[in-house]
DOVEX-843681 format. One line per 8 residues: their letters; for each residue x, y, z of C-alpha. Coordinates in Angstrom, 1 decimal. Example, Ala and Ser with C-alpha at 12.3 -4.5 7.8 and 13.67 -1.06 7.14 Angstrom:
<sites>
AS	12.3,-4.5,7.8  13.7,-1.1,7.1 .
</sites>
This chain:
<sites>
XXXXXXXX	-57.0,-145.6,-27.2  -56.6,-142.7,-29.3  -57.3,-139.0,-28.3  -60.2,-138.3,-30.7  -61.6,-142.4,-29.7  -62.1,-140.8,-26.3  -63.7,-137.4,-27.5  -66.0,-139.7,-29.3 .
XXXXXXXX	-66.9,-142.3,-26.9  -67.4,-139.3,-24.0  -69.4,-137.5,-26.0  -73.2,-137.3,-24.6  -75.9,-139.3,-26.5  -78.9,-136.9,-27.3  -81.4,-139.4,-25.7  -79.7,-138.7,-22.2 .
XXXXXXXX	-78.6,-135.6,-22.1  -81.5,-134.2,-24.7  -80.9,-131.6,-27.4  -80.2,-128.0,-26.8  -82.6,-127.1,-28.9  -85.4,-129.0,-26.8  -84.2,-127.7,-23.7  -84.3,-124.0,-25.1 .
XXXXXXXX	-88.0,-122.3,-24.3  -88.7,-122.8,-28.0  -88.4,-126.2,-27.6  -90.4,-126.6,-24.8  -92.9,-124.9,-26.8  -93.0,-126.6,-29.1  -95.3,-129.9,-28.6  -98.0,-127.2,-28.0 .
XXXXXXXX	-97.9,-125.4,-31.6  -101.2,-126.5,-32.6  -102.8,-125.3,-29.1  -101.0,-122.0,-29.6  -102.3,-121.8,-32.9  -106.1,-122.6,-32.1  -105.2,-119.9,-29.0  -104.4,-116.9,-31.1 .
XXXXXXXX	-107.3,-118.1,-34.1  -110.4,-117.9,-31.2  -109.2,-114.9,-30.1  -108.5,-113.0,-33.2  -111.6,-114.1,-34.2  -113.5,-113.4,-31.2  -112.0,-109.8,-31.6  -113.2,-109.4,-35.1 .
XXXXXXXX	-116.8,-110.5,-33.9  -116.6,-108.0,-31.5  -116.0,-105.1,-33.8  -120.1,-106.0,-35.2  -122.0,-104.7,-32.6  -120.3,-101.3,-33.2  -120.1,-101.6,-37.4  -124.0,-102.3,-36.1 .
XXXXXXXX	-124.5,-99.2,-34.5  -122.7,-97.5,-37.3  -124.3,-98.5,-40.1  -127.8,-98.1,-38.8  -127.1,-94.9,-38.0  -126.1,-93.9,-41.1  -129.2,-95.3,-42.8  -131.2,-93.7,-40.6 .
XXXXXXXX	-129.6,-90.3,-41.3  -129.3,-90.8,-44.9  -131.2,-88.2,-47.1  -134.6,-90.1,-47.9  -137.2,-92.7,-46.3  -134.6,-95.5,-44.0  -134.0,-98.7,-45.6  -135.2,-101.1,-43.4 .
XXXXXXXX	-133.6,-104.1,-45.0  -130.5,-102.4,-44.3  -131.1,-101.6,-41.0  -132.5,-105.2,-39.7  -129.4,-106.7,-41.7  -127.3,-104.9,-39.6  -129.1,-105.7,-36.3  -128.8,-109.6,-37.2 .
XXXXXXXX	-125.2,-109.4,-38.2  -124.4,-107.2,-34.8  -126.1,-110.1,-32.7  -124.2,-113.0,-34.2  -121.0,-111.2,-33.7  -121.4,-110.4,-30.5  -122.2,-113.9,-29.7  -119.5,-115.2,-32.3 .
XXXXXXXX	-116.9,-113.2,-30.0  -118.8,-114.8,-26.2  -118.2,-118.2,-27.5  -114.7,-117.6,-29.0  -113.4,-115.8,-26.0  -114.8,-118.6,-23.5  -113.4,-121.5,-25.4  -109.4,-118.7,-26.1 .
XXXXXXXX	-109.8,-118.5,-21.5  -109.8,-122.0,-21.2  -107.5,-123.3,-23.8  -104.9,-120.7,-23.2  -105.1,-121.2,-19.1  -104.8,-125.0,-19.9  -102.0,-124.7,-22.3  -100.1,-122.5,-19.5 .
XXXXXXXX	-100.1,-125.2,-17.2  -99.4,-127.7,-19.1  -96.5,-125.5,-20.2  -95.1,-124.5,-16.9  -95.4,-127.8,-15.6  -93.4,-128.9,-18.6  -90.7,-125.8,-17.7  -90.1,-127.1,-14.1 .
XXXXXXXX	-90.2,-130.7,-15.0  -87.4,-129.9,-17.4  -85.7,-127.3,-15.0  -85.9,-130.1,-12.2  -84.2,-132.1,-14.7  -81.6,-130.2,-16.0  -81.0,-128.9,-12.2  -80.3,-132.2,-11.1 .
XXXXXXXX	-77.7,-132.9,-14.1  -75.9,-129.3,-13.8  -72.4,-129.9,-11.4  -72.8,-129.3,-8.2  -70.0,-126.7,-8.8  -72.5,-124.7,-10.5  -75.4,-125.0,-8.2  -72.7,-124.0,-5.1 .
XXXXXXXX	-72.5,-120.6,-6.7  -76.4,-119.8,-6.3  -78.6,-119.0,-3.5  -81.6,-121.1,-2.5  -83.6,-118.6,-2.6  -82.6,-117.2,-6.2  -83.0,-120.9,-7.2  -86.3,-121.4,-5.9 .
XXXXXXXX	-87.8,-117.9,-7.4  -86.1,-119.4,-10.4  -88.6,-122.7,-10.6  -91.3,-121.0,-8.5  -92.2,-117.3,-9.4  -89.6,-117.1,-12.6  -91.9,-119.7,-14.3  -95.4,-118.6,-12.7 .
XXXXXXXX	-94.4,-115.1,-14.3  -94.5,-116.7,-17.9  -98.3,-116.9,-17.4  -99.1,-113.7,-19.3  -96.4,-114.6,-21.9  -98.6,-118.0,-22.7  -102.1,-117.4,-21.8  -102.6,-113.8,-23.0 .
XXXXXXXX	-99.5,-112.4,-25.0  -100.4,-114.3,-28.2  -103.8,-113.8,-28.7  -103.6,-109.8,-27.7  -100.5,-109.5,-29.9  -102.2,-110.8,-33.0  -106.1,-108.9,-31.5  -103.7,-106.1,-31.7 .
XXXXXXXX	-103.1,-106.2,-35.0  -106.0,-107.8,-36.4  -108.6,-105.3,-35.1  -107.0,-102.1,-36.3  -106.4,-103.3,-39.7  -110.5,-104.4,-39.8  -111.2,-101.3,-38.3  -108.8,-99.0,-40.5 .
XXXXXXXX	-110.2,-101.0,-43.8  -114.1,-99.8,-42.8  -112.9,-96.6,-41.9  -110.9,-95.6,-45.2  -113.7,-96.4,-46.9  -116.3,-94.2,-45.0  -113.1,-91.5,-45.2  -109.7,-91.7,-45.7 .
XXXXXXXX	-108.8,-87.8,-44.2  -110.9,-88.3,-40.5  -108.9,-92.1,-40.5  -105.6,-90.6,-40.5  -106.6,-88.5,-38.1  -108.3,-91.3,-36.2  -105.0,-92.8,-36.2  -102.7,-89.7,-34.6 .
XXXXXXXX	-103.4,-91.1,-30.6  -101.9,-94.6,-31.6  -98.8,-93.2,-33.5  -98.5,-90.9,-30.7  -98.3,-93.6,-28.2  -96.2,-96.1,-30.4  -93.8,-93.5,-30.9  -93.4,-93.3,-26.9 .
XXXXXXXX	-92.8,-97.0,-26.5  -88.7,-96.9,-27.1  -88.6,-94.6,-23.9  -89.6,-97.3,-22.1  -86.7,-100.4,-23.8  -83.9,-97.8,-23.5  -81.2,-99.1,-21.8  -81.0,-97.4,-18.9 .
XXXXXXXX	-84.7,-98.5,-18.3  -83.6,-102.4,-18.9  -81.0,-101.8,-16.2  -83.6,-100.4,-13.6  -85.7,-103.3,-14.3  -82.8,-105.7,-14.2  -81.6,-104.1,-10.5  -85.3,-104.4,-9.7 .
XXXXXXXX	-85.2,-108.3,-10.7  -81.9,-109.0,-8.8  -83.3,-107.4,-5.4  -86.4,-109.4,-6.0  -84.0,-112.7,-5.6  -82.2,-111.1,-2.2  -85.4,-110.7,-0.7  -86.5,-114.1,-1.8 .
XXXXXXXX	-82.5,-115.4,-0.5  -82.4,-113.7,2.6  -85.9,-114.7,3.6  -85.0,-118.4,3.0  -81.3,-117.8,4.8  -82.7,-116.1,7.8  -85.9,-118.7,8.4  -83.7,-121.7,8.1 .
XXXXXXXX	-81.1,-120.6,10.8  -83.6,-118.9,12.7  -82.6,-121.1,15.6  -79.3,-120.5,15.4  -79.3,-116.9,15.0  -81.5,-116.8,17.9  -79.1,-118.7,20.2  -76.0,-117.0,19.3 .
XXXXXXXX	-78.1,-113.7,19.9  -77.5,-112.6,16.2  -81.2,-111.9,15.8  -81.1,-108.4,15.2  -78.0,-108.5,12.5  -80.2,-111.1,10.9  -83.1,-109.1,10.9  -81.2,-106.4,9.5 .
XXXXXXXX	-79.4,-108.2,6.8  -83.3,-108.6,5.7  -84.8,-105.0,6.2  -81.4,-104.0,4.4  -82.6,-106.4,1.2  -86.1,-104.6,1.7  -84.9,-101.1,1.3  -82.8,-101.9,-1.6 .
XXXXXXXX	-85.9,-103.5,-3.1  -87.6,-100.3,-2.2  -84.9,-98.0,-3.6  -84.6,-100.3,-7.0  -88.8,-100.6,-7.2  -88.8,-96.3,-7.0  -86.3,-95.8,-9.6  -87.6,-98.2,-12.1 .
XXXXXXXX	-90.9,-96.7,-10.7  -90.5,-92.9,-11.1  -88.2,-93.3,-14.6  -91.2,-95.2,-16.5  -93.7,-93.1,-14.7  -93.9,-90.5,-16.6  -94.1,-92.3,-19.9  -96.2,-94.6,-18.9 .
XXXXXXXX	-99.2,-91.8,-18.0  -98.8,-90.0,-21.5  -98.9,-93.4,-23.0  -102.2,-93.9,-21.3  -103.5,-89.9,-21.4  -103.0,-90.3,-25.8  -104.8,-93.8,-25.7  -107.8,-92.4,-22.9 .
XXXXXXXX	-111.3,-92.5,-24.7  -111.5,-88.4,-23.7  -108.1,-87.9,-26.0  -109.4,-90.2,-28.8  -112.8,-88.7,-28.8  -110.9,-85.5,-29.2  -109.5,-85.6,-31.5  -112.0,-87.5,-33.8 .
XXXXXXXX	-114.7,-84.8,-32.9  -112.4,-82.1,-33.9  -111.1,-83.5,-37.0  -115.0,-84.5,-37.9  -116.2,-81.3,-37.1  -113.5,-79.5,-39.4  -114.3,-81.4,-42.2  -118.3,-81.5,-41.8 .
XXXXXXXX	-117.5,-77.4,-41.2  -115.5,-77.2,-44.8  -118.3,-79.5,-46.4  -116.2,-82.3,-47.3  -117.7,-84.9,-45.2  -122.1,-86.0,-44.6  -122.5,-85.4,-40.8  -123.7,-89.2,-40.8 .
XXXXXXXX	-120.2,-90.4,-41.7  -118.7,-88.8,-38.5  -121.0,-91.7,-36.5  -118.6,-94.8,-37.3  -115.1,-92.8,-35.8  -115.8,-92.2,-32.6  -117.0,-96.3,-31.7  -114.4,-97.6,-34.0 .
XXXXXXXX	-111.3,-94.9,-33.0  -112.0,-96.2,-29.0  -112.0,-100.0,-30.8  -109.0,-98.9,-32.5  -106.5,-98.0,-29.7  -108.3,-100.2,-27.3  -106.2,-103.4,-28.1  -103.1,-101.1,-28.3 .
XXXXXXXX	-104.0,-100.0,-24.9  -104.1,-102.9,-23.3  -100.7,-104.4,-24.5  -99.3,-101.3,-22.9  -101.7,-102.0,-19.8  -99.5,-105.3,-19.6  -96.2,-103.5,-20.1  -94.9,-104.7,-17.3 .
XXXXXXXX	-96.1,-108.5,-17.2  -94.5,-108.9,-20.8  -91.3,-107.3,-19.6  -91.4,-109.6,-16.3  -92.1,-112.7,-19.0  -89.6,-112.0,-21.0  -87.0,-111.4,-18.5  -88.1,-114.4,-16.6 .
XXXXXXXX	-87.9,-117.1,-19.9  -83.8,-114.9,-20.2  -83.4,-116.8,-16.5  -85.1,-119.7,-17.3  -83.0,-120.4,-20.8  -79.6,-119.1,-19.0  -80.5,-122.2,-16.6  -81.4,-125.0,-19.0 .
XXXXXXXX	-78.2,-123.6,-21.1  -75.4,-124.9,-18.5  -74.4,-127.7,-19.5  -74.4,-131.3,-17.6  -72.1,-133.5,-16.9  -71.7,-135.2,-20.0  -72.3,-139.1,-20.0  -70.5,-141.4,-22.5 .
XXXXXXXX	-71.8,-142.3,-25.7  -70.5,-145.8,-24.7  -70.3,-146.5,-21.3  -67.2,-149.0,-20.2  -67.8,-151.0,-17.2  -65.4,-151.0,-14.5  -62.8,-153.8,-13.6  -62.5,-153.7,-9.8 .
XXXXXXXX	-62.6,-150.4,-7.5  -59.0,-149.3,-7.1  -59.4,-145.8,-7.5  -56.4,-144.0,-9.0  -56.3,-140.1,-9.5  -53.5,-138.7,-12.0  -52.5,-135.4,-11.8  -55.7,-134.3,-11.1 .
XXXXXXXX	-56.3,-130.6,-11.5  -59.3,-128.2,-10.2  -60.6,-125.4,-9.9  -63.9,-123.5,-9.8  -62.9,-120.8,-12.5  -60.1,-119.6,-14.5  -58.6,-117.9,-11.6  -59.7,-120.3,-8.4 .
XXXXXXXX	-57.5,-123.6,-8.6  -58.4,-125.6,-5.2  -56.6,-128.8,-6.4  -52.9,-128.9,-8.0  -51.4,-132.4,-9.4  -53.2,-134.8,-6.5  -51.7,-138.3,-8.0  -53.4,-140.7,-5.5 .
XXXXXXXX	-54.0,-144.6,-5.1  -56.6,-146.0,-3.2  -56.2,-149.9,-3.0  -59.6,-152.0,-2.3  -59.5,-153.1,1.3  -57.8,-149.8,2.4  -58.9,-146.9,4.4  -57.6,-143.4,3.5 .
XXXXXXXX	-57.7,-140.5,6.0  -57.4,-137.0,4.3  -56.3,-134.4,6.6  -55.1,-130.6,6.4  -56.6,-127.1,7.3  -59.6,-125.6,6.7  -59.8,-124.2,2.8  -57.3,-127.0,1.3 .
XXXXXXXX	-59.2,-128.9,-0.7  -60.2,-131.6,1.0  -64.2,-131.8,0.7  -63.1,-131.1,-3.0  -61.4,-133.6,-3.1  -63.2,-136.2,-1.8  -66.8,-135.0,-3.9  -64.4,-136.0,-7.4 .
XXXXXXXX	-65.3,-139.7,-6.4  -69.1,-139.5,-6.9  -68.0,-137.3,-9.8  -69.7,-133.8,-8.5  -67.4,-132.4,-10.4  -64.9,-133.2,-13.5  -61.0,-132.3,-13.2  -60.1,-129.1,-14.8 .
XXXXXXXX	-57.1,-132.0,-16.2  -55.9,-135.3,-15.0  -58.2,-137.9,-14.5  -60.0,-139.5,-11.6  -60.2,-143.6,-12.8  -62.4,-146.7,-11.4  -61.2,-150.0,-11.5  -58.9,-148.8,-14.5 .
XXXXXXXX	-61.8,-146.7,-16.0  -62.1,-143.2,-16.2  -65.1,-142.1,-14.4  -66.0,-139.5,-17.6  -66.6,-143.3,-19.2  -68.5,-144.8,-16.8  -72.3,-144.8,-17.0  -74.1,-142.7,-14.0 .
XXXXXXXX	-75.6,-145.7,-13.3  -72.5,-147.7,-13.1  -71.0,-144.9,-10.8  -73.5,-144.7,-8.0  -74.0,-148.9,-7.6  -69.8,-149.0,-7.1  -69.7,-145.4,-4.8  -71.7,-144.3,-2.0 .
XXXXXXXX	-71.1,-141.4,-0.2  -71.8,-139.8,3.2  -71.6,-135.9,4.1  -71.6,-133.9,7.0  -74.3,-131.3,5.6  -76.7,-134.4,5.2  -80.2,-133.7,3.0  -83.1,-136.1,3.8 .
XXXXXXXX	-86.2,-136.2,1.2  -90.0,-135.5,2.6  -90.4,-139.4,2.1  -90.8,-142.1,4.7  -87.9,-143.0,7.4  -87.5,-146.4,5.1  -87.9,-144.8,1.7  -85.3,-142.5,2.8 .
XXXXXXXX	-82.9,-145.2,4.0  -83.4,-147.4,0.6  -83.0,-144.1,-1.7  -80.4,-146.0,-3.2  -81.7,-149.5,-3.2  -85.8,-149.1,-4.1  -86.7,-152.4,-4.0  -84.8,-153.4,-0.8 .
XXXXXXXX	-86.3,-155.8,1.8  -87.6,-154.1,4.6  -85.6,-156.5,7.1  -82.1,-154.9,4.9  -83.7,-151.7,5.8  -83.9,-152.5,9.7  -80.5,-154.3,9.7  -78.9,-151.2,7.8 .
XXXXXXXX	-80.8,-148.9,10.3  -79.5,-150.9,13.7  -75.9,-151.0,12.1  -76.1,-147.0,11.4  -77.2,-147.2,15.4  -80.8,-145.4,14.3  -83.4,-148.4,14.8  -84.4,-147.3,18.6 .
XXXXXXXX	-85.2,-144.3,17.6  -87.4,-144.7,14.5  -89.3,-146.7,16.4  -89.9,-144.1,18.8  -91.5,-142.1,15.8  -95.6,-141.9,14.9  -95.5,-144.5,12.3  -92.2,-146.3,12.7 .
XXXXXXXX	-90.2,-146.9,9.3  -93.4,-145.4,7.4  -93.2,-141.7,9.2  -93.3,-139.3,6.4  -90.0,-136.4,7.6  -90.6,-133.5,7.1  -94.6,-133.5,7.9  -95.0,-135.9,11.0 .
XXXXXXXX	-91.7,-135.8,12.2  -88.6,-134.5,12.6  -85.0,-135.6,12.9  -82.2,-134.0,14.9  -78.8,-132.9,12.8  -77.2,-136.9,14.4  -80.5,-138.6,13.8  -80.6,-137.2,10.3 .
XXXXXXXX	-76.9,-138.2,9.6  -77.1,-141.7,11.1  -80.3,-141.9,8.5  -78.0,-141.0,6.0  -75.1,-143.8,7.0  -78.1,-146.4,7.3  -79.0,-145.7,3.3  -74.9,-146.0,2.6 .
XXXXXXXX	-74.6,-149.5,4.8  -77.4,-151.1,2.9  -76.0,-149.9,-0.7  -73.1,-152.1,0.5  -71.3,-150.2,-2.8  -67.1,-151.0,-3.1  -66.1,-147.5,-2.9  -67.5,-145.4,0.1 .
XXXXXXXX	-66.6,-141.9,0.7  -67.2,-140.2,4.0  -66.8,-136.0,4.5  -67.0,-136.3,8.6  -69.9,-138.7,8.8  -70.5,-138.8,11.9  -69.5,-135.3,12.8  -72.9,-135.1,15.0 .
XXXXXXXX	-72.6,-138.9,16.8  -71.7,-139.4,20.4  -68.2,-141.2,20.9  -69.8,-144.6,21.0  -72.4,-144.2,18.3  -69.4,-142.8,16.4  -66.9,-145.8,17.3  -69.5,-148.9,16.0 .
XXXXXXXX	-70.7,-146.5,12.9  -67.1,-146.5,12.1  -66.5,-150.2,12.3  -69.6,-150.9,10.8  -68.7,-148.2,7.5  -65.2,-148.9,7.1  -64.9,-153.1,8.0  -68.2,-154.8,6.1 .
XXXXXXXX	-66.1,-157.6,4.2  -62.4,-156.1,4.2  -63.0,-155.2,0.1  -64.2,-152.3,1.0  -62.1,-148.8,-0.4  -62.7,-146.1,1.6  -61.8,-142.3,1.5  -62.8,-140.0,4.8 .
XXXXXXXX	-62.4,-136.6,5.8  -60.6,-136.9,9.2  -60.3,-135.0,11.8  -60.6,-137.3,15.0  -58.0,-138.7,16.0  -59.6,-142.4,16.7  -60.7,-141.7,13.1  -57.0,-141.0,11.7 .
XXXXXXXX	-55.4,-143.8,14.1  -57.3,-146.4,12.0  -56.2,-145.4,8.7  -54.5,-147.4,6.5  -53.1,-144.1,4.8  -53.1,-141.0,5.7  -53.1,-137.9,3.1  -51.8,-134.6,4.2 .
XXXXXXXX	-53.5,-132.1,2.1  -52.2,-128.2,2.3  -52.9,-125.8,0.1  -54.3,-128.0,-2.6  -51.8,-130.4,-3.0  -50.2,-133.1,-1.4  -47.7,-132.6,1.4  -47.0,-135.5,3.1 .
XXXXXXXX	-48.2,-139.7,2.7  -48.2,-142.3,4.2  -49.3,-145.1,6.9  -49.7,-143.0,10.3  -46.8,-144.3,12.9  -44.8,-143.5,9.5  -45.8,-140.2,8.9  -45.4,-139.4,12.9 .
XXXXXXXX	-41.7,-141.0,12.7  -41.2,-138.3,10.1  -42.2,-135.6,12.3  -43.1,-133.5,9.7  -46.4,-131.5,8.8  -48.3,-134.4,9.6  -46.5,-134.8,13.2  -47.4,-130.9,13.6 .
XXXXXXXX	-51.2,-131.7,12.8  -51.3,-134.6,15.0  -49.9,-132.8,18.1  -52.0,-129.8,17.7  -55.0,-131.7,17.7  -53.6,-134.3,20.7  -53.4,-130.7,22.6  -56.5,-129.0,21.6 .
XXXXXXXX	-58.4,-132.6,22.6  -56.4,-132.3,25.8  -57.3,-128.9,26.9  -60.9,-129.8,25.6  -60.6,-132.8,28.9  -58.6,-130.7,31.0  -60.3,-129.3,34.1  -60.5,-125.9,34.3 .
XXXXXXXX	-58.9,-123.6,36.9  -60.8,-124.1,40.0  -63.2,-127.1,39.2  -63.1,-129.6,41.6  -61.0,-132.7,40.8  -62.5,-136.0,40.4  -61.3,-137.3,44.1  -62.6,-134.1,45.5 .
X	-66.1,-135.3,44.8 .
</sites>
């Protein structure tokens, strides 16, 4: 098959993987136009109606200044007009409160639904890089904080502009000189606003943002390994790991604090009803002074001026929400930008599970290769052992089977497929996979167990659970197989993993890949686990982390990994005939298990007892 056939047939189909656009904030947005739009229409209408009850007072006191007998018509008229708007702008801001709080949940539920999603499709490369804690903020208080942005933002915005412009079109016709002055407060306090956006202030609030997530990360870090931290007696570097995320919070909150201060109080001093009334008193009194303005027209500027830069007041009043908003959507769009793992426009089924990886290449950036031309073969039936030290490569490795991540080049290839071309679908009913770090769902003991098989047969369930060598001790729990983890019980670190090897034994896949799965078992737990993962029907391929010996011993082949590529191969008596690296590995860790049974100096011999 040609180059570009491949390009075309890997290339994700936009009912999977969804359009950028719809995964944008915009697009999320966009089902809920029409409740937007009836949002912002209550409320700028609701805002006009308000402005009646002061026109009200206005206008009758003008007619009842006015040279000659009051005109009554004029006056009741006035009255009438100020009553319906003030009950216009009850009714329109009741029904604006509950339409915009209902649209903001039904938006942020609609944000997480599709973060949750595009979380769960992002590599797990990406999601390695970031903290819990950053990630949860991100879901939790990065999409709570969009609540001003949806529920108030639109209607103020437009109240902000509507209302003036009503206001200024009354107010130039009573006088045009006493509006312009009318208008001096606003354009004072519009002209401070880019003090606040320059970019030293974004910076400040940025810092201010990022502590935010330490706090949130090191709260999360230091509850979880509370226990241990408290029994390695660490409890006091842990603690101060956290007060030292406080006080940078602190020192971030003060200087975004005291720089906006400042600005933020002569913003508020030139929008004050004292400052307003001020200066419309003054200029009035100048004019009425000179003779070029009736005393009664001077009535309608001081209730319309406080209308006027009372909708400007309180967008600046929510200065901060709408600068939290809008920083939060930035984190929220940065998120649903990364791309998933593509899935193929036309999946190929796989013929057979030998796995075969050609010159496979990775690394997680430009500069951070962990894996250099690994050309492996792993024949059905077979169990390969990778081996090496710490840091080369091997739980990398072994996660390109389940396709955690894509080679940066070569290819990793399923019954003669490559796994790029194979639906997700297709993937995870031919390989099953069991880590050390194991992650059990707050679901039932046999919900848990049948994760990957939903409608399996509770007897599957129990025969999976006494092969993983875990039935005794569900039972032991409240409800059996229906005891919900995580509320009515809990599962030690071996219990949890042997849950884990129960859901793998009854997905029964072909291909089975094991990062030390039974790193927490006791030596006979571990021994029939190990018969029972690696010798179902002898067509099973399976690739393990090793670093028992027993574990090693039993390997069909064992792969010497160093440094991110391969160093030695082979079956093990071969590899130890060679007494190369492999013979090296295999006698450090025959010694380190024999001082581990050694007595120690001193301790009374077994036919001493």
């Amino acid at each position: 098959m040609t180059a570009a056939g491949l390009a075309e047939r890997r290339s994700a189909p936009a009912s999977s993987a969804g359009s950028a656009a719809d995964d944008a904030p915009g697009g999320l947005l966009r089902p809920h136009v029409r409740s937007f739009a009836a949002l912002v229409a209550l409320q700028v209408a609701g805002a006009v109606a308000g402005l009646a009850p002061l026109l009200t007072v206005a206008e009758v006191g003008r007619a009842l200044l006015a040279p000659g007998p009051a005109d009554h018509g004029r006056v009741w008229t006035a009255v009438v007009a100020g009553a319906a708007g003030l009950l216009v702008r009850l009714l329109c801001t009741a029904a604006a409160s509950g339409i915009g709080h209902l649209l903001d949940g039904r938006v942020q539920l609609a944000f997480r639904r599709r973060l949750a999603a595009r979380l769960g499709r992002v590599p797990i490369g990406w999601l390695s890089g970031r903290r819990t804690g950053e990630l949860a903020k991100l879901v939790g208080d990065d999409v709570s904080a969009v609540h001003p942005f949806i529920a108030h933002t639109p209607g103020e915005l437009a109240t902000a502009f509507v209302v003036p412009l009503v206001s200024l079109a009354y107010l130039f016709a009573v006088d045009w000189r006493l509006t312009l002055i009318t208008l001096v407060p606003v354009l004072l306090a519009v002209a401070l606003v880019p003090l606040m956006m320059t970019p030293g202030r974004l910076r400040e609030q940025q810092e201010f943002d990022a502590a935010m997530g330490r706090i949130a990360s090191s709260v999360v870090e230091f509850v979880q390994g509370i226990a241990v931290v408290k029994a390695f007696g660490g409890g006091e570097r842990a603690l101060r790991r956290f007060v030292e995320a406080v006080d940078a919070f602190v020192t971030a909150f003060y200087r975004m604090v005291r720089a906006l201060a400042g600005v933020a109080a002569a913003i508020q001093l030139v929008l004050s009803p004292p400052f307003v009334l001020l200066a419309v008193l003054t200029g009035g009194a100048v004019l009425i002074d000179r003779g070029g303005m009736a005393p009664a027209d001077l009535l309608p500027f001081p209730l319309l001026g406080l209308g006027l830069t009372a909708p400007v007041a309180a967008l600046f009043h929510g200065f901060d929400d709408l600068q939290g908003a809008r920083r939060a959507v930035g984190r929220i769009r940065e998120v649903l930008a990364v791309p998933p793992l593509p899935e193929p426009a036309v999946p190929v089924a796989p013929r057979g599970h030998r796995v075969e990886l050609r010159d496979v290449h990775f690394g997680y950036g430009p500069d951070r290769e962990v894996l250099r031309g690994i050309d492996l073969v792993l024949e059905p039936g077979t169990v390969t052992a990778v081996v090496g030290p710490s840091g080369g490569g091997k739980s990398t490795l072994v996660r390109l089977l389940p396709r955690f991540f894509d080679p940066t080049r070569g290819s990793v290839a399923l019954g003669g497929v490559d796994l790029r071309d194979l639906a997700g679908r297709d993937l995870y009913r031919t390989v099953s996979f069991v880590f050390q770090d194991v992650r059990l769902l707050r679901a039932s003991v046999a919900d848990n167990i049948a994760l990957a098989v939903p409608d399996a047969a509770m007897d599957d369930i129990v025969r999976a659970a006494r092969r993983a060598n875990v039935h005794d001790r569900v039972l032991e729990l409240p409800r059996g197989y229906d005891t919900v983890l995580g509320e009515e019980a809990g599962l030690s670190g071996g219990e949890a993993q042997r849950i884990s090897i129960a859901r793998a034994l009854l997905a029964d896949t072909p291909v089975l890949v094991l990062d030390e799965a039974t790193a927490f078992a006791d030596p006979h737990t571990e021994l029939a686990v190990r018969r029972a993962l690696t010798s179902p029907g002898g067509d099973r391929t399976v690739l393990v982390i090793a670093h028992r010996l027993e574990t090693i011993a039993d390997a069909d082949a064992v792969v010497m990994l160093e440094d991110g590529a391969i160093a030695e191969r082979g079956a093990p008596a071969e590899l130890l005939a060679r007494d190369g690296r492999f013979a090296a590995f295999w006698r450090s860790h025959l010694s380190a298990a024999g001082a581990e049974a050694a007595p120690r100096p001193g301790a009374p011999r077994g036919d001493d007892l």
